[in-house]
N, C-alpha and C positions, 0 to 999 in steps of 0.2 A: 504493500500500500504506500510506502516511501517514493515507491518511484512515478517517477510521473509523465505520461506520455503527451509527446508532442501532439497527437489529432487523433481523437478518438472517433469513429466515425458507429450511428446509427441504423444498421440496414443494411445486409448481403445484397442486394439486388445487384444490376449492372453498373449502375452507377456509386452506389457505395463500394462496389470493388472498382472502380474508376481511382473514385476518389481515394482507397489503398494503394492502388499501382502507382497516381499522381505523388503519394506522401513518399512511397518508398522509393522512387527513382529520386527524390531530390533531401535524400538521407535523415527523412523522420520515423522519428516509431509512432509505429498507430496498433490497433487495435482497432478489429472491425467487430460489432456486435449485433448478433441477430436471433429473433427468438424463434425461427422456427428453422427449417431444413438452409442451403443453398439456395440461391434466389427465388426465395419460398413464394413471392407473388406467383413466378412465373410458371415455378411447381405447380400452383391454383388454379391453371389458365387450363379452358378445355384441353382432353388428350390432342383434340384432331386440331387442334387451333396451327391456321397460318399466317404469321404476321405479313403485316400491310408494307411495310420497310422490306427492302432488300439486304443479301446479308452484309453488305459491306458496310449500309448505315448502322450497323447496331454492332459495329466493329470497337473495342474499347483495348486499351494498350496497343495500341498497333501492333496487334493482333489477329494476321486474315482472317476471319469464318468465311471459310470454303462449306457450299452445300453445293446438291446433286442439283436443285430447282433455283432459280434467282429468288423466291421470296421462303427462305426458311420455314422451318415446322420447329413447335412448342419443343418436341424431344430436340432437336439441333442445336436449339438454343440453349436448351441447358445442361447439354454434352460443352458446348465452345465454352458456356462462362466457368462452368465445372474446371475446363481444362486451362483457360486463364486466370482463377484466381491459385490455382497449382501450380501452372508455367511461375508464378510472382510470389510465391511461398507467403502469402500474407496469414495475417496472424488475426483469423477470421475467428471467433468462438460462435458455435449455432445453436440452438436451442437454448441461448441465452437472452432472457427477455431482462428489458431495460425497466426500472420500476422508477427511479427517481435520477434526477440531476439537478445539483446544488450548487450555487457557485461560492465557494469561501476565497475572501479576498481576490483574486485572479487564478483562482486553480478551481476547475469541474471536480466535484464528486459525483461520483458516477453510479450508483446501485443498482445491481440487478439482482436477480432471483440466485445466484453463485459466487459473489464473490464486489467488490467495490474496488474502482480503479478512480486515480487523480491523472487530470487530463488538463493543458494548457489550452486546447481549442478541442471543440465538438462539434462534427454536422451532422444533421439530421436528414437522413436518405431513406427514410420512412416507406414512401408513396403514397397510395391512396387505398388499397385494394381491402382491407380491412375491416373495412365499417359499410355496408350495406345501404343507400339509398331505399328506406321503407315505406310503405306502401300507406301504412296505417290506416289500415281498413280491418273490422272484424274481422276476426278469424287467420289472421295472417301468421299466430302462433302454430297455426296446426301445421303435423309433420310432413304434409302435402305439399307445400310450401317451399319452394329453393330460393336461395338470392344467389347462389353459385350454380355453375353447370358444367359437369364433369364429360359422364359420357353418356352418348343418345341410345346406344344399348338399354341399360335402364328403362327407359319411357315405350320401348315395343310395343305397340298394339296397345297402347293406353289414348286417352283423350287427354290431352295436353294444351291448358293455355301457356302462352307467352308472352309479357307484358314488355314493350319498349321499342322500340326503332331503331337501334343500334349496333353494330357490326357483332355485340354479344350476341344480342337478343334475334337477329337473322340467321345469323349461325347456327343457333340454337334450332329454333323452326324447322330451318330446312334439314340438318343431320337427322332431329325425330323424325320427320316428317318419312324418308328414306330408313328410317328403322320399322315403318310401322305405325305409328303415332295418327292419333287425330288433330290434328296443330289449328288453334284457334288464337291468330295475333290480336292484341288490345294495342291498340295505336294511339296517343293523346292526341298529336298533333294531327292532318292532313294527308300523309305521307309516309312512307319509311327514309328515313335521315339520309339528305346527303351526304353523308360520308360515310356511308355503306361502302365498303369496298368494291372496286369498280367493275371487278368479275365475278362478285357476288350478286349483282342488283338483277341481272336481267334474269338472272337462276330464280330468287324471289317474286320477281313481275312476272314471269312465265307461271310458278307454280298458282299466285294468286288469282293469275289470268283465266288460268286451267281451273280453277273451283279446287283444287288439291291442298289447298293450305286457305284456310278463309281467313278473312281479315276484319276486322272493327275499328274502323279510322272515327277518330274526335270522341273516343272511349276510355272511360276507366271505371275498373275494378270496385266498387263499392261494398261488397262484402264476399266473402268464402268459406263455403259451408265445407261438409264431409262429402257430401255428393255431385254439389254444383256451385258455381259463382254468380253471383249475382251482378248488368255490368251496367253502367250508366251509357247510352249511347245517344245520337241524337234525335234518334226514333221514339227513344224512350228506355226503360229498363230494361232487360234481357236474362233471361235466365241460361246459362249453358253449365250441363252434364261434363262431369270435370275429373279427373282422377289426379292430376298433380299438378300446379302453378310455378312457372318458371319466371320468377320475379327480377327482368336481370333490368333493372333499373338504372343502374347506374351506383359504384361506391364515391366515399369521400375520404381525405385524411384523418388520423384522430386529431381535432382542433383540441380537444380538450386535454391533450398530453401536451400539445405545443404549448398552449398556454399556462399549464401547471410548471413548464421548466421556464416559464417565461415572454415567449415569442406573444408581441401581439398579434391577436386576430382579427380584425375587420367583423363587429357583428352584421352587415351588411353583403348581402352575396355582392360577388361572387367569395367572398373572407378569404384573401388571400394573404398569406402572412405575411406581417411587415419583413422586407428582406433589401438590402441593396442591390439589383440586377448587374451593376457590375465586379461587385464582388463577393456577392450572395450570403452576403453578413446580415445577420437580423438585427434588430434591437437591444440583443444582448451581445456586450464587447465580447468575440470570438467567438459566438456559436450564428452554426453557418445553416443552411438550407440548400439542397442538393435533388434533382430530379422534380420529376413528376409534381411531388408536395408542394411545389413553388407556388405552385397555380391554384390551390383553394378548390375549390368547386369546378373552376376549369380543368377539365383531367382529360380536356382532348388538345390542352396548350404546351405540354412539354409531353416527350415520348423518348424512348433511349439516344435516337439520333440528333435530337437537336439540343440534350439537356449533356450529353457527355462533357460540353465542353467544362460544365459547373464545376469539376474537378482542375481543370488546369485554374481558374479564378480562381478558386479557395484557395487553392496551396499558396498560388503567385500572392494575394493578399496576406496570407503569415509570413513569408520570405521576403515580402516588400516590409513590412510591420517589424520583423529581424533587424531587418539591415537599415532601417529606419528612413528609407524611401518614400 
């Protein structure tokens, strides 16, 4: 507990091992802390999921990922970052959940559920994936009920709604739907979301076209029984025969961890945490913000290819702060 690490970093994901690879190529000791697996979001992410990036965008340590296809699959991705935070022997602990951070005088205490480390700088590479966007509507405790979506197996030959318009929630649809499923989308808005992936959309518009996957645009969810959902549409109410609800709504950051170590929030959407964008310094002297989390409720603003760079800022920020630049 004496000794005290240069940059303690938040979060295995890609870019909290970013931000290890950044610390250790320019001779700091970090400590990378995560409480669940290896880039445990991306663990979470359907099995069959293919990212929207090609692989060379979500490239971190100039480190190629070489895939067979230009846009990677969930397992590729987590073979490459498996094998670059290995290639960078970082000094990652997993299953280690962060419970508090203290600042005494200019040094982090750091407690987790194993052990407490003192740290001169900390970022926070959290994301967002964690906390579920809810529906809050009756019944949304019942165990019918997902806000994640593993795999479309599971749902064979069941009646299946799916609440949302977005690359999760299309995904989702259409893999049931080809297992079997009766797939009934709940659409808030008009539409399914432009930024549906772009070889995804006409797969969706064909199958809606075709009667094969039905849809309820300008709808939501008002209650969910054992047997059926009950849905507000603009016709009127609607009763539909239900067997499991795919709630993929959308998640958000824990704002309330952020603010328990400090970091202002913005009670106003989109609450994106107070941060300096060029040096991604928060409100508290040396604790920093990294990835995705930057954006608050925007979680379609930062992604691994455009937030990588938050690792070369943060470090370059404590080495300018060093050398008193």
């Amino acid at each position: 507990m004496d000794n005290i690490i240069d940059v303690l970093i938040v979060g295995a994901g890609p870019i909290g091992i970013a931000c290890g690879i950044e610390a250790k190529k320019n001779n700091l000791s970090h400590v990378i802390l995560e409480k669940g697996c290896l880039t445990n979001s991306l663990y979470n992410y359907p099995i069959n999921m293919t990212f929207f990036s090609t692989s060379e965008r979500l490239e971190i340590g100039d480190t190629p990922f070489v895939t067979t296809n230009p846009k990677p699959r969930r397992a590729e991705a987590l073979e490459y970052y498996r094998r670059v935070e290995r290639k960078f022997d970082l000094k990652t602990h997993l299953f280690e959940e962060v419970l508090s951070i203290n600042k005494i005088e200019e040094v982090f205490q750091v407690t987790t559920n194993k052990s407490i480390y003192r740290a001169s700088h900390v970022i926070i590479a959290t994301g967002f994936y964690d906390i579920p966007m809810y529906l809050g509507v009756p019944g949304e405790g019942l165990s019918k009920v997902r806000h994640y979506y593993d795999d479309p197996h599971y749902y064979a030959n069941q009646k299946v709604i799916v609440v949302g318009a977005s690359n999760s929630s299309i995904d989702a649809a259409l893999e049931t739907y080809r297992k079997g499923a009766e797939v009934t989308l709940i659409i808030r808005g008009k539409e399914v979301s432009p930024r549906v992936k772009y070889w995804v959309r006409p797969d969706i518009e064909n199958r809606i076209a075709n009667g094969e996957i039905k849809v309820l645009y300008r709808s939501n969810i008002v209650s969910i029984g054992e047997r059926e959902v009950q849905i507000s549409t603009p016709k009127g109410n609607v009763s539909v025969e239900n067997d499991f609800v795919l709630a993929l709504t959308g998640y958000r950051p824990n704002f309330e961890f952020l603010e328990k170590i400090g970091i202002e929030v913005p009670s106003m959407s989109p609450c994106i945490p107070v941060h300096n964008p060029d040096t991604m310094e928060t409100n508290v002297n040396n604790l920093y913000l990294a990835g995705v989390v930057c954006g608050g409720l925007n979680t379609h603003l930062w992604f691994i290819e455009n937030s990588r760079i938050h690792a070369h800022l943060i470090i370059k920020n404590i080495l300018d702060k060093r050398s008193g630049s």
